[in-house]
GUKE-436749 format. One record per residue: residue in three letters; y, z, x of N, C-alpha, C in turn. Coordinates in steps of 0.001 Angstrom, whole numbers. Each point is the difference from the previous one (the first is absolute). Example, Ala and Ser with C-alpha at 12.3 -4.5 7.8 and 13.67 -1.06 7.14 Angstrom:
2
   aa     n_py     n_pz     n_px    ca_py    ca_pz    ca_px     c_py     c_pz     c_px
  ALA    -5690     7800    13190     1190        0     -890     1200        0      900
  SER     1050     -720     -350     1190       60      820     1090      730     -770
END
This chain:
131
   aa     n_py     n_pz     n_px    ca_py    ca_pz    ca_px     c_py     c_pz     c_px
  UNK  -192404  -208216   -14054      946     -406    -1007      479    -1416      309
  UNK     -374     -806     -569      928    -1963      136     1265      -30     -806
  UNK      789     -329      953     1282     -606     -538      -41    -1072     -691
  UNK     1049      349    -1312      341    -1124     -652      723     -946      529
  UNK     -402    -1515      -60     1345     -717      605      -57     -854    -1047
  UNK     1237     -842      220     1042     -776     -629     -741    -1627     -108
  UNK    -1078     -682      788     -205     -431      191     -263    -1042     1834
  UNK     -830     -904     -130      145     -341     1350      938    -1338      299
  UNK      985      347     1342      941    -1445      -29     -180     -615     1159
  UNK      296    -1063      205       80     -954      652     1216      229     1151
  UNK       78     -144      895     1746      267     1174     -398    -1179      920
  UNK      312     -890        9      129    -1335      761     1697      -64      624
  UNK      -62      240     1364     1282      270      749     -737     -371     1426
  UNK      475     -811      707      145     -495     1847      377     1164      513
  UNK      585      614     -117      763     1475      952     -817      991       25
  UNK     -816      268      952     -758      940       67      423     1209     -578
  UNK     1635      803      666      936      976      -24      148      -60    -1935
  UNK      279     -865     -463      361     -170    -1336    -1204      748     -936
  UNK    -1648     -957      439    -1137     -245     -237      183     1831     -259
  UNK     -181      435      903     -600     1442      256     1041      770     -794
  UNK     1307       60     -225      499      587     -887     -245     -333    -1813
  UNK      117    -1172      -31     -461       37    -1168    -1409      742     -369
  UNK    -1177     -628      787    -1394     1078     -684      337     1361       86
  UNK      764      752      881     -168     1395      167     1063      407    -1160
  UNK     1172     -842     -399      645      400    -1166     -741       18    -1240
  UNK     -978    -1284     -170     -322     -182    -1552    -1233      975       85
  UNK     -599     -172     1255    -1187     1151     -562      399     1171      246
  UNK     1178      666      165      576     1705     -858      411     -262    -1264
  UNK      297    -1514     -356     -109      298    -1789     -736     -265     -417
  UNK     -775       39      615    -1666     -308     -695     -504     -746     -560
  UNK      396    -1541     1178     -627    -1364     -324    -1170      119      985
  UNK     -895     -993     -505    -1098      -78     1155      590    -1480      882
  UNK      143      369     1191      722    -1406      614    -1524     -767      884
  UNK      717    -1240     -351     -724    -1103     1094      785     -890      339
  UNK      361     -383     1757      474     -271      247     -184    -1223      611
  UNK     1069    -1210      659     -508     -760      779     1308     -775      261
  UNK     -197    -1060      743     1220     -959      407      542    -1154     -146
  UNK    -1006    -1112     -378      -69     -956     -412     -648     -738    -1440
  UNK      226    -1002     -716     -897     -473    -1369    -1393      692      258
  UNK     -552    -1018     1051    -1391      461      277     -371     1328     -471
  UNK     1049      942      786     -698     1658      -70      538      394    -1690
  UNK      700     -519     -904     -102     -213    -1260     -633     -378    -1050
  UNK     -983    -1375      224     -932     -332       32    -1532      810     -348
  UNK      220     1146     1361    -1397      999     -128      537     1166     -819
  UNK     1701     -127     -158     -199     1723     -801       -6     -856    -1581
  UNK       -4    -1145     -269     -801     -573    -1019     -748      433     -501
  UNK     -945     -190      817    -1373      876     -250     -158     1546     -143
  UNK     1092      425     -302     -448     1524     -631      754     -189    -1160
  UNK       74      993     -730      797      529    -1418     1115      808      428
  UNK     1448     -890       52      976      529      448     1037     -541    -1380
  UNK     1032      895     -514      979     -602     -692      991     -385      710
  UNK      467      -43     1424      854     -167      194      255     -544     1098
  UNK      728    -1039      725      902     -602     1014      940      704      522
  UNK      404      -31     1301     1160      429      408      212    -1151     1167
  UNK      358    -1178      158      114    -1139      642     1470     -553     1093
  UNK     -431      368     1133     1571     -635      897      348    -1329     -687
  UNK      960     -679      259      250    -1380     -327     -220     -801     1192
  UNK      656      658     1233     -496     -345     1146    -1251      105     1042
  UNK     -711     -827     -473    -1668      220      983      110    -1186     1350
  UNK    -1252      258      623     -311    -1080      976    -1476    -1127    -1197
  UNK     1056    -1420      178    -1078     -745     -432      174      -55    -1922
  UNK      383      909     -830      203     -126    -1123      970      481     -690
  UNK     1132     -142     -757      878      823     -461     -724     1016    -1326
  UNK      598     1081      159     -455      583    -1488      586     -580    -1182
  UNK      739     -770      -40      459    -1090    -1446    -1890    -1094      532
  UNK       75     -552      710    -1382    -1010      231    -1208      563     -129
  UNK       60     1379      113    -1337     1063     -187     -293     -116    -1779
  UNK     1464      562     -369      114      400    -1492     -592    -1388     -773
  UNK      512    -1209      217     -364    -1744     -381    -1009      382     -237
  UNK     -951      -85     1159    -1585      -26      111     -754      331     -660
  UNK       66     1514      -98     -342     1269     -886      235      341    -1123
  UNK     1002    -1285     -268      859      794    -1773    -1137      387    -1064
  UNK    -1128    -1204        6     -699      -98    -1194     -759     1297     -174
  UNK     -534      351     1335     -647     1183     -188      836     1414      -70
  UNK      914      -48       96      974     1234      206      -46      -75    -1047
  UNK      662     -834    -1115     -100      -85    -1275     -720      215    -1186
  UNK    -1611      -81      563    -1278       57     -463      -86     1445     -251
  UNK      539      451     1470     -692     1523      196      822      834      -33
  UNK     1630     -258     -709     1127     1228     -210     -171      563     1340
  UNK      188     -638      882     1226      495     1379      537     -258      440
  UNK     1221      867      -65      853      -28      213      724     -465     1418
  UNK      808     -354      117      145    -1198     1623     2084      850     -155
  UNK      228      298     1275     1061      547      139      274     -958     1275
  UNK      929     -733      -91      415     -663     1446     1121      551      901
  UNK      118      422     1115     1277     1106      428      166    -1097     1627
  UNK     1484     -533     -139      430     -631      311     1297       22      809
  UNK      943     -303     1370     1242      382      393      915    -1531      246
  UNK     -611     -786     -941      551    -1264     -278     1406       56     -755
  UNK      810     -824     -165     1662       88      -97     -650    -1071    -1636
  UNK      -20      802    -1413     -308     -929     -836      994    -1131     -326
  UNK     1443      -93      783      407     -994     -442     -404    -1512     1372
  UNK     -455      791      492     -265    -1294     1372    -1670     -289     -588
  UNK     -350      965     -834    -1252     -474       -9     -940      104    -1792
  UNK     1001     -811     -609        8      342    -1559    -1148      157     -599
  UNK    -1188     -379      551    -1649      -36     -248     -262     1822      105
  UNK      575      591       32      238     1476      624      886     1083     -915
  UNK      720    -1056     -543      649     1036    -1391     -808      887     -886
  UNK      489     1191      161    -1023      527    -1176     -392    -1088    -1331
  UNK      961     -324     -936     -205     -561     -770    -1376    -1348      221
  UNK      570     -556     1112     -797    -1125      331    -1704      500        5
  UNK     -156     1072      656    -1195      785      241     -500      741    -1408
  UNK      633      426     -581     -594      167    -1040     -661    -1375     -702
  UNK      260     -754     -219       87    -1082     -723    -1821     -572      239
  UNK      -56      519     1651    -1665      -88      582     -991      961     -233
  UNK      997     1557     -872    -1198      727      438      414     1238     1021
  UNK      991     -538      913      299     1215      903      696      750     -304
  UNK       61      982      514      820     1208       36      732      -71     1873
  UNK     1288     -649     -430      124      -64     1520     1362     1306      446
  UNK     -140       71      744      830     1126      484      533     -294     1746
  UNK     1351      173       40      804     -186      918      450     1094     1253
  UNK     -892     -251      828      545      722     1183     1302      164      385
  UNK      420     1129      461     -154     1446     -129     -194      681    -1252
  UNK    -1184      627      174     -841      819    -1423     -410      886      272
  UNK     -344     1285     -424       -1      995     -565    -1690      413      381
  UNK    -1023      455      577    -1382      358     -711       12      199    -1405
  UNK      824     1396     -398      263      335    -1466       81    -1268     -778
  UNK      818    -1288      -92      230    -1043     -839    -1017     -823       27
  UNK     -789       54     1027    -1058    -1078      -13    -1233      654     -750
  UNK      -37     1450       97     -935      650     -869      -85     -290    -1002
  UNK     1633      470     -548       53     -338    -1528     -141    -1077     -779
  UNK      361    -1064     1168      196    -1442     -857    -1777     -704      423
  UNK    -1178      695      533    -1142       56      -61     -741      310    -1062
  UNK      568     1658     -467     -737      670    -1139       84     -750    -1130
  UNK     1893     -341     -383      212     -627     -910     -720    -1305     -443
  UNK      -85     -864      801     -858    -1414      -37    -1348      288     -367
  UNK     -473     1134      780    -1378      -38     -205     -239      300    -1538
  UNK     1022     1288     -450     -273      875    -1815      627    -1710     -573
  UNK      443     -773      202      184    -1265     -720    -1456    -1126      -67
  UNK      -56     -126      631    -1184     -673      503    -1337      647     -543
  UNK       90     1408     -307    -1120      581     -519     -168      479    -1571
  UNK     1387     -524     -500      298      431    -1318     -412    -1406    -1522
END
């Protein structure tokens, strides 16, 4: 019997500890996860058919706002969805406002968060993006 899933996402996070909770959360809701740490390892989950991002802001070597730059055209191309999850203070760092982030494309979301909220504000983007 194959499970239905939700689609395959993207989890770009430095924290190993983080890394590993997120795949073992999204794949019991039945995302197919691929994971990695840096642009680079973003880069190769490129290369599959994924709707979705789940992006630190904080990497080694690239920010996920400098990832998102890069990538916009094709994110755009290919309706996926890019969620940026972030523990930045948006008034010290106004490039970081939700509003501001929308304005690119993101869906940014502010540490301390929820698994549950990041789900939802995943699904949601994606049924937008696919409608």
């Amino acid at each position: 019997m194959t499970t239905h899933t939700l689609g395959r996402i993207c989890i770009i996070e430095d924290e190993p500890l983080i890394l590993s909770l997120y795949r073992e959360i999204f794949t019991m809701w039945n995302y197919e996860v691929v994971t990695g740490s840096s642009g680079a390892d973003l880069d190769r989950c490129l290369g599959e058919d994924i709707v979705g991002i789940i992006c630190d802001q904080t990497l080694p070597g690239e920010s996920g706002l400098q990832i998102h730059a890069r990538l916009r055209d094709e994110l755009v191309r290919r309706r996926i969805a890019f969620l940026l999850v972030h523990g930045q203070d948006v008034h010290a760092f106004p490039e970081l406002h939700p509003g501001e982030l929308l304005k690119l494309g993101v869906i940014g979301l502010n540490k301390p968060i929820g698994m549950p909220e990041i789900e939802a504000a995943l699904r949601a983007e994606i049924a937008r993006l696919r409608s």
